[in-house]
C-alpha positions in Angstrom: -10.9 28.6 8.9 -9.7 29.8 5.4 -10.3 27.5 2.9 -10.1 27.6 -1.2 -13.0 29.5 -2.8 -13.6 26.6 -5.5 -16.8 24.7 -5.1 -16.7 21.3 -3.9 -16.9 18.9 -6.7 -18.7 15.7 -5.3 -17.8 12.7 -7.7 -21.1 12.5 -9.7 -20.3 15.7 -10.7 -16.5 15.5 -10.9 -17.6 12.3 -13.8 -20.0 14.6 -15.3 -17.9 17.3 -16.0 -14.7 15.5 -16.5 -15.9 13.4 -19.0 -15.4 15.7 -22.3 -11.3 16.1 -21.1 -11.2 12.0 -20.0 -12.5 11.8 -23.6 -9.8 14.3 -25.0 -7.2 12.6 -22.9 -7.7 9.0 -24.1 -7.8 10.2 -27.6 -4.4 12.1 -26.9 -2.9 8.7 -25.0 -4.0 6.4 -28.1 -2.2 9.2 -30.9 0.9 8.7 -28.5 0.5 5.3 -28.3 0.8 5.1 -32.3 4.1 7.0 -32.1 5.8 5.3 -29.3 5.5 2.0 -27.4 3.7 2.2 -23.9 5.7 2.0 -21.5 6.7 -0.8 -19.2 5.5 -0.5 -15.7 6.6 -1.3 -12.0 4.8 -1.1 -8.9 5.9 -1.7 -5.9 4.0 -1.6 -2.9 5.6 -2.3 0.8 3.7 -3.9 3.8 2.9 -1.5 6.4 5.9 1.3 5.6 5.6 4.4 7.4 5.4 7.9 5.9 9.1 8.6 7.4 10.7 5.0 7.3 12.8 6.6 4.6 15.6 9.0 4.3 14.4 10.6 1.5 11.5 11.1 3.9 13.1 12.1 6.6 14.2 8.6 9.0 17.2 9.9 10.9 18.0 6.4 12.1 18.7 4.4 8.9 19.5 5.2 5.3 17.7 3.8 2.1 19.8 4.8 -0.1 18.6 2.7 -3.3 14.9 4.5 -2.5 16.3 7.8 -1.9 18.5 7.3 -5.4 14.6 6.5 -7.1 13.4 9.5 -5.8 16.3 11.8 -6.5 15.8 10.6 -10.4 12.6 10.8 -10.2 9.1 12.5 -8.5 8.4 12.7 -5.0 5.3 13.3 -3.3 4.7 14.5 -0.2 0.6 13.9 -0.1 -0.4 10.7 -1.6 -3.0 8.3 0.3 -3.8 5.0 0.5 -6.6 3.0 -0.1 -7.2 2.3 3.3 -5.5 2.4 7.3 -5.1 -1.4 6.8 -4.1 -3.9 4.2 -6.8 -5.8 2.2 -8.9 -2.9 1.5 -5.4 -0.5 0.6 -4.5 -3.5 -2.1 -8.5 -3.8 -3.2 -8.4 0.1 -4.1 -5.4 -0.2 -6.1 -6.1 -2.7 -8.0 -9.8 -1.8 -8.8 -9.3 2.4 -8.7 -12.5 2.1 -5.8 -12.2 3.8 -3.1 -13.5 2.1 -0.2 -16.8 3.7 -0.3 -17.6 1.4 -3.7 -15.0 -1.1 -3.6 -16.0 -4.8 -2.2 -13.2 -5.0 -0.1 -13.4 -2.4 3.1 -12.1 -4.3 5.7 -9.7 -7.0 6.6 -12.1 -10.0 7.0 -10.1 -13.6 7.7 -13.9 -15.2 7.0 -13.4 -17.0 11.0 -17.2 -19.1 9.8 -14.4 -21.5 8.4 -13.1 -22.2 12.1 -10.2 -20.6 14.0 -8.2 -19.0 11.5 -5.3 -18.2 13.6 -4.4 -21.4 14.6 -5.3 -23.9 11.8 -2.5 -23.5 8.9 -4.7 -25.1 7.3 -7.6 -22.1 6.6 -5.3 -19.7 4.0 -6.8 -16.7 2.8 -8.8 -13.5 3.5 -12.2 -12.9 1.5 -11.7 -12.8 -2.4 -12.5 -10.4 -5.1 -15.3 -12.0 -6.7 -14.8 -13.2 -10.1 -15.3 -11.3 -13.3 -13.7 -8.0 -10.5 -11.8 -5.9 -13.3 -8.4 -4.4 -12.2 -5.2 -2.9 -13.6 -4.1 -6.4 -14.7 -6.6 -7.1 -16.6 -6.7 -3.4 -18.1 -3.1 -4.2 -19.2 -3.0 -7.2 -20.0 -6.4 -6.2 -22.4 -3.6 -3.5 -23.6 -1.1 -6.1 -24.9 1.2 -6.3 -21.1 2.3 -9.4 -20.0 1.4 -9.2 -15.7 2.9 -10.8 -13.1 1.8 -10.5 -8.9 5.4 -11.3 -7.0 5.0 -10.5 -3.1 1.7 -10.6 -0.8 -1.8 -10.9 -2.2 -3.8 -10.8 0.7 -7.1 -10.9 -1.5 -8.4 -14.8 -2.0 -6.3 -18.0 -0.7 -5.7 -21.0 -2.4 -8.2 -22.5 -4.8 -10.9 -19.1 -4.1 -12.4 -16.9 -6.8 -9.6 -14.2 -6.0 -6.3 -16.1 -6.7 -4.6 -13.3 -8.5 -3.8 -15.7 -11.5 -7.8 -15.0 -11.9 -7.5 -11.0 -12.2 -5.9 -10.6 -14.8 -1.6 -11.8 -13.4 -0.7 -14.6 -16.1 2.3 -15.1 -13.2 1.9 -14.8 -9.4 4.4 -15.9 -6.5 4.4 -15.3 -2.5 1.6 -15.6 -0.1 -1.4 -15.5 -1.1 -2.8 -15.1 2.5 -1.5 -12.1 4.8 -1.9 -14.0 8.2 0.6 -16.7 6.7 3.0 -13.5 5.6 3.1 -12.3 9.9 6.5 -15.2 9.3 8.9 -14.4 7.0 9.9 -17.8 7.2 7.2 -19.4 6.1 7.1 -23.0 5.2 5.7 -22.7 2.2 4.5 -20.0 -0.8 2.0 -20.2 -3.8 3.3 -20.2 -7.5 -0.1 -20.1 -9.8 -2.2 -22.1 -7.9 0.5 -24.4 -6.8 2.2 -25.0 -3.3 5.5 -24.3 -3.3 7.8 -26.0 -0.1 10.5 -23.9 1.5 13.4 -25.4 3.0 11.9 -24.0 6.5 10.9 -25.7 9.8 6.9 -25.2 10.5 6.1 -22.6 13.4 3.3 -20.1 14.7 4.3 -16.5 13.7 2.4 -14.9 17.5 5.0 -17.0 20.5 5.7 -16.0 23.2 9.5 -15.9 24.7 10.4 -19.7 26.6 10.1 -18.8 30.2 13.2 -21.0 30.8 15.3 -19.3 28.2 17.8 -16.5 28.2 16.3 -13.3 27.0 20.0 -12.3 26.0 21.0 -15.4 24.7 21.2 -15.1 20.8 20.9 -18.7 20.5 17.5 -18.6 22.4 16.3 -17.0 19.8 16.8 -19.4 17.0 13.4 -21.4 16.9 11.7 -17.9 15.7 13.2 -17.9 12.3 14.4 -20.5 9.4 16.7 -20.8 6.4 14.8 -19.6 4.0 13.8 -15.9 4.2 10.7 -15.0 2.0 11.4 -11.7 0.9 14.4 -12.6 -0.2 12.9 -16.3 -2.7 10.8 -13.4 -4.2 12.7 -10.8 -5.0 14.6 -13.8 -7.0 11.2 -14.5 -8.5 11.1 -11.0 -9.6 14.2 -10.7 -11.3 14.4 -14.2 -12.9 10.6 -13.1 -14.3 12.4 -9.7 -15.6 15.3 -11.3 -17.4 12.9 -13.7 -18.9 11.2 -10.1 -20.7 11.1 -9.5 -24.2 9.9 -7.0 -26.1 6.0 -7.2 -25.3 5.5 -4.4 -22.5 5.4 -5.9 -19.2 3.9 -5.0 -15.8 5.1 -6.4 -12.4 2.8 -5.8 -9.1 5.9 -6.3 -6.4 4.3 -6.8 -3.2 7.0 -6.8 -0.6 6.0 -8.1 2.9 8.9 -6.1 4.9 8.6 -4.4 6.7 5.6 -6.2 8.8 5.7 -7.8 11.7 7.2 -10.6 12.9 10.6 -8.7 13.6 12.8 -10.8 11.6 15.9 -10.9 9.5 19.1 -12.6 8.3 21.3 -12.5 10.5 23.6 -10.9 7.6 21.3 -8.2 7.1 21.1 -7.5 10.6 25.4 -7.3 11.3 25.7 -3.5 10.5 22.8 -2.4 12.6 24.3 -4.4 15.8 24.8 -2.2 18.9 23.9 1.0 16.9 20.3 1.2 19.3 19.5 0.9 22.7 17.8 -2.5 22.9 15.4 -4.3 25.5 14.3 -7.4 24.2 11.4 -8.3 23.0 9.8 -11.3 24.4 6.4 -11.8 23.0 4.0 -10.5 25.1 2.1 -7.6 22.3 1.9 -10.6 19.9 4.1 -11.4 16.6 7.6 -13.2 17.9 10.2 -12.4 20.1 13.6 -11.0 19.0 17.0 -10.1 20.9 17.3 -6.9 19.2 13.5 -5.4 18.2 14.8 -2.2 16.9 18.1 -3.5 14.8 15.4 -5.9 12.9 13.2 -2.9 11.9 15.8 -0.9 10.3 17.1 -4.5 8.5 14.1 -4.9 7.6 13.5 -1.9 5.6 17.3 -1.8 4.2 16.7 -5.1 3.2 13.9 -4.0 1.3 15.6 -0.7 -0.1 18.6 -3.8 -1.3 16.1 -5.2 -3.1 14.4 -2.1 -4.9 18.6 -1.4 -6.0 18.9 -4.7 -7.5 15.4 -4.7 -9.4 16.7 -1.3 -10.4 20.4 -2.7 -11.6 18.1 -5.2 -13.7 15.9 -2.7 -15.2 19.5 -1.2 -16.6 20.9 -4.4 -16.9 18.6 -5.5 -20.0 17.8 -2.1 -21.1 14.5 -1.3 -19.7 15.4 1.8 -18.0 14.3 4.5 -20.4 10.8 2.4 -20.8 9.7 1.8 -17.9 8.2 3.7 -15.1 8.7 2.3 -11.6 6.6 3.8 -9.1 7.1 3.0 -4.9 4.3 3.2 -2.2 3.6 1.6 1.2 -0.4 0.1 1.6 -0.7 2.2 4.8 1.3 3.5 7.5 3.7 2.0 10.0 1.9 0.2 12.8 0.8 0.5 16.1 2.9 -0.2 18.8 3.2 -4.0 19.1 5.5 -7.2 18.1 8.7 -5.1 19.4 8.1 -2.2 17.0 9.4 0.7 18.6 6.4 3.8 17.0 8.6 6.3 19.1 11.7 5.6 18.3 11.7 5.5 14.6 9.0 8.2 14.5 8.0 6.1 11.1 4.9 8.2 10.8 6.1 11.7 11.5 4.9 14.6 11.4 1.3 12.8 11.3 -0.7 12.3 13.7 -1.6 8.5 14.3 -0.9 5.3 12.1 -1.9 2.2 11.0 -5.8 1.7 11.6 -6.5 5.2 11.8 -8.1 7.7 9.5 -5.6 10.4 10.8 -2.9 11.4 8.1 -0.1 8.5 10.4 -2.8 5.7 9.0 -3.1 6.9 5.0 -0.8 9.5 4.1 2.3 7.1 2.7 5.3 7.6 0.5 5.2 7.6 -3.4 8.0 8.2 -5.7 8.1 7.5 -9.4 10.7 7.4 -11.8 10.7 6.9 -16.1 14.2 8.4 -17.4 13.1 11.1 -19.8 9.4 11.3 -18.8 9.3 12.2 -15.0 11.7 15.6 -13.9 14.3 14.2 -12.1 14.2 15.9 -8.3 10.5 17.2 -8.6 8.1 17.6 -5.7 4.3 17.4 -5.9 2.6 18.3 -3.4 -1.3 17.9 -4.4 -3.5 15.3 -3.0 -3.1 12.0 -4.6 -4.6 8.2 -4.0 -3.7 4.7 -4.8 -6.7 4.9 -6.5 -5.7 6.8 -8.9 -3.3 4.4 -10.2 -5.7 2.7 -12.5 -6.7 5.4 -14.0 -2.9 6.8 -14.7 -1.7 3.4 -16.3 -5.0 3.4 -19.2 -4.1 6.8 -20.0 0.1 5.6 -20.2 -1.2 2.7 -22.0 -4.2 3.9 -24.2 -5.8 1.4 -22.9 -10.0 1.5 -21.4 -10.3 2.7 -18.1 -11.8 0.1 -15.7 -15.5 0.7 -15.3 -16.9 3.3 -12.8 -13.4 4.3 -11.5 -13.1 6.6 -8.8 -9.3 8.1 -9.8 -8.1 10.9 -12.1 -5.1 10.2 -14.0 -1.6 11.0 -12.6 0.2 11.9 -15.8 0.4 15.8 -15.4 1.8 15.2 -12.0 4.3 12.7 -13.0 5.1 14.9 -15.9 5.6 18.1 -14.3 2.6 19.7 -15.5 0.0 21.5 -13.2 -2.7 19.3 -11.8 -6.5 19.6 -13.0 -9.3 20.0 -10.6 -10.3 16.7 -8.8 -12.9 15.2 -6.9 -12.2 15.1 -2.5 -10.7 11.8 -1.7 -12.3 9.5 0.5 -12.3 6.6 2.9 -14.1 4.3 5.3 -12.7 1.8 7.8 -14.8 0.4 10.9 -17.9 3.2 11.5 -15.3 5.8 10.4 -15.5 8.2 7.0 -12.9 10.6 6.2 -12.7 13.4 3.5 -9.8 15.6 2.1 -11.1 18.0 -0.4 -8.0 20.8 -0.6 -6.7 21.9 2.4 -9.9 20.3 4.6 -9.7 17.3 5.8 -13.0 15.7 8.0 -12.8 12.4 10.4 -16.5 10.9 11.3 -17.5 8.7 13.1 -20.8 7.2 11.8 -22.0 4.9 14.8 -21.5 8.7 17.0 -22.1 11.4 14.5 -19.0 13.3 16.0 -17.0 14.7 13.4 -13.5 16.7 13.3 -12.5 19.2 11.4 -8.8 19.8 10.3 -6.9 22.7 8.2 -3.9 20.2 6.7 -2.7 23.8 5.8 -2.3 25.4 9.2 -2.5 22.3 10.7 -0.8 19.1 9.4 -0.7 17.1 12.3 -4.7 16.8 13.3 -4.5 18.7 16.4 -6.8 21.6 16.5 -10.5 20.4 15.8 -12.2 23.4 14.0 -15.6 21.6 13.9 -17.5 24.1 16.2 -15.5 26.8 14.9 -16.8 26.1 11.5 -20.3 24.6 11.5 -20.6 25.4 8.1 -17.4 23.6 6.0 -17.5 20.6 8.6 -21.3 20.3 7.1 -20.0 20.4 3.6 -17.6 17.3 4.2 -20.1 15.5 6.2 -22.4 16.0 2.8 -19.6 14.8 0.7 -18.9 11.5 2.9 -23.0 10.9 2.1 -22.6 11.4 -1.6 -19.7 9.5 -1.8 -20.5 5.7 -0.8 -23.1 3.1 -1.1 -24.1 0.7 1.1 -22.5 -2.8 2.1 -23.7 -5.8 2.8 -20.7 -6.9 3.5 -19.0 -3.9 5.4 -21.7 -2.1 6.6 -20.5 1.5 8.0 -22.7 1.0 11.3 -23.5 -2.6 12.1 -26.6 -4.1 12.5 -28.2 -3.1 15.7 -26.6 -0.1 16.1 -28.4 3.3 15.1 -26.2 5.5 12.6 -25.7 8.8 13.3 -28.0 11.8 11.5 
């Protein structure tokens, strides 16, 4: 296996060396921030979209025109990770720049001591980010920004240390717990701190299909869904909040829940996608809720979303943001297993990786990113180096001149997004469940920590994970197994290998 002749940089010694050019490069962003405001920024980040749930991506099923308009004006790139294979840890790294072998959050965790969590409405919330946790909200709003959190938080319910009005957002609106966002009808949402009552009837979002109903019945049908639909009472939220914007800079998390399950959508958004599929109807039985037409509410789902991103877009315009502000897109980890009535094979929403959601294979953490700033970022460039959502913190102090959040794990994005060539970095890493993964270059190395089996992958030669070069070469796969040692601490928490079981040499 060829591989670049660079050393591996581990990250003690990526900090160590970096840190005379991180110096240089704050001192360049603060003599740019004297000449020229800092710039407004966007981030959107969708719920569980695959890798190739859009065209610009390469979905043959569907267009997203409004996404593929951002990228076309803007950067695409075609290797940038997530934080994680699932969601609470992906939106931890992001907002922290940790990746999940220092962040707090490394697994989902729905905290069941309270009592059973998937059936009392009562229990909102997954495990918080402790107070006094520093993330890019609070590193803008430090810098002057006013912040707001619109969409799924995911990280601390109602009344916990991690309500997002507590890190930093001085506005936050949606769900603040990601089992309550499986119904996109929900009953109710959170406005800072406060419930918020939705003009919907109260139901569980996992049913299964009457047995005395007619599967092809449209009307059978109509006790899984309500008036109000979610995504749509927060992209409202979002706009009102942008038209309310002045001339402070500004910074809006949008945290989109589409296109995770439940399989649901106005019936208006799902009229031009009727009788375009084959369809078998989905009654329940892999969890989430039943729908007459499982693969015509995906792709509504994601153009609903794409409708959205073209009307935030229109705003941006609209009050004369555009040239200001840099609006970046990403998904929190790939599209899903099959379940709910998603339809994996079909939409091939994770081609031409191998795996998806909860894996460590490229399906699971390879997502899209695109980001557009009129005059800043080349319109219709492609970068193709290794990128995380981690790095994300980083990029936004250097934009802002701002003080990069304490022991950081990213680099700055800003040559990339400018066109520039990329510096050296430090390999990217993850844990989920007993599993580690690396990608330093072109090598990319899945372990599993409770076995001590690893795989080894040429992302060059190989992209899609399918030829294991571990025996092959002995030598590179013990290099990568080094790095994932170097590159975590312990968790009480999350521990790699649980208690009782004997990790791996």
């Amino acid at each position: 296996m060829e591989r670049e002749t660079r050393p591996a940089v581990t990250r003690r010694q990526f900090l160590g060396a970096a840190g005379a050019a991180a110096a240089n490069g704050l001192a360049r962003a603060a003599g740019l921030a004297a000449a020229e405001p800092p710039p407004n920024i966007v981030l959107i980040v969708a719920d569980d979209l695959g890798y190739a749930d859009l065209s610009c991506y390469g979905q043959k099923r569907f267009d997203t025109p409004n996404l593929d308009r951002l990228a076309a004006e803007g950067a695409r790139f075609t290797a940038h990770y997530s934080g994680s294979p699932v969601c609470a840890p992906s939106r931890g790294s992001l907002l922290t720049g940790l990746h999940t072998g220092h962040a707090h959050i490394r697994a989902n965790d729905e905290l069941p001591e309270r009592g059973d969590v998937w059936n009392d409405p009562s229990l909102e919330g997954q495990r918080p980010l402790p107070a006094g946790t520093a993330t890019i909200a609070t590193l803008l709003k430090g810098a002057g920004y006013d912040t707001a959190l619109i969409g799924k938080w995911g990280l601390g319910g109602p009344g916990s240390e991690g309500e997002p009005t507590r890190h930093g957002f001085d506005h936050a609106f949606g769900y603040l717990c990601q089992r309550q966002a499986h119904n996109h009808y929900p009953d109710h949402l959170w406005r800072n701190g406060r419930r918020v009552a939705l003009d919907n009837p109260s139901f569980r979002a996992h049913q299964k299909f009457d047995p005395g109903g007619d599967p092809n019945d449209p009307r059978a049908y109509d006790r899984y869904r309500g008036r109000v639909y979610a995504h749509d009472v927060m992209m409202d939220e979002a706009i009102a909040w942008l038209r309310d914007r002045g001339t402070r800079p500004f910074f809006l998390h949008l945290t989109p829940t589409l296109p995770h399950l439940a399989l649901q959508a106005p019936e208006e958004a799902l009229a031009p996608f009727a009788g375009r599929f084959p369809e078998t109807p989905y009654l329940g039985q892999e969890g989430y809720l039943p729908h007459r037409t499982p693969r015509a509410a995906y792709a509504a789902m994601i153009a609903r979303l794409d409708a959205g991103v073209g009307l935030l877009m229109r705003t941006l315009a609209e009050k004369g943001f555009d040239s200001r502000t840099l609006v970046i897109f990403t998904s929190d980890n790939g599209a899903t297993f099959e379940a709910g009535g998603y339809d994996a094979r079909f939409f091939e929403s994770n081609a031409p990786w191998r795996g998806g959601k909860q894996d460590l294979y490229e399906g699971g953490i390879r997502v899209p990113f695109m980001a557009r700033w009129p005059g800043r970022v080349p319109k219709g460039i492609v970068r193709d180096e290794p990128c995380a959502s981690w790095d994300l913190a980083a990029t936004f102090a250097d934009l802002a001149g701002a003080t990069p959040l304490p022991g950081h794990d990213g680099v700055s994005l800003r040559p990339l997004l400018e066109g520039r060539p990329a510096a050296p970095r430090a390999p990217l890493y993850w844990e989920y469940l007993g599993k580690q993964a690396v990608r330093d270059g072109r090598s990319k190395a899945i372990l599993d920590a409770r076995t001590g089996e690893i795989e080894l992958y040429d992302l060059a030669n190989d992209p899609g994970e399918r030829r294991n070069l571990a025996r092959a070469h002995a030598g590179e796969a013990a290099r990568l197994r080094q790095i994932m040692r170097d590159s975590r601490v312990e968790s009480a928490l999350f521990p790699l290998v649980k208690a009782g079981a004997q990790p791996a040499a």
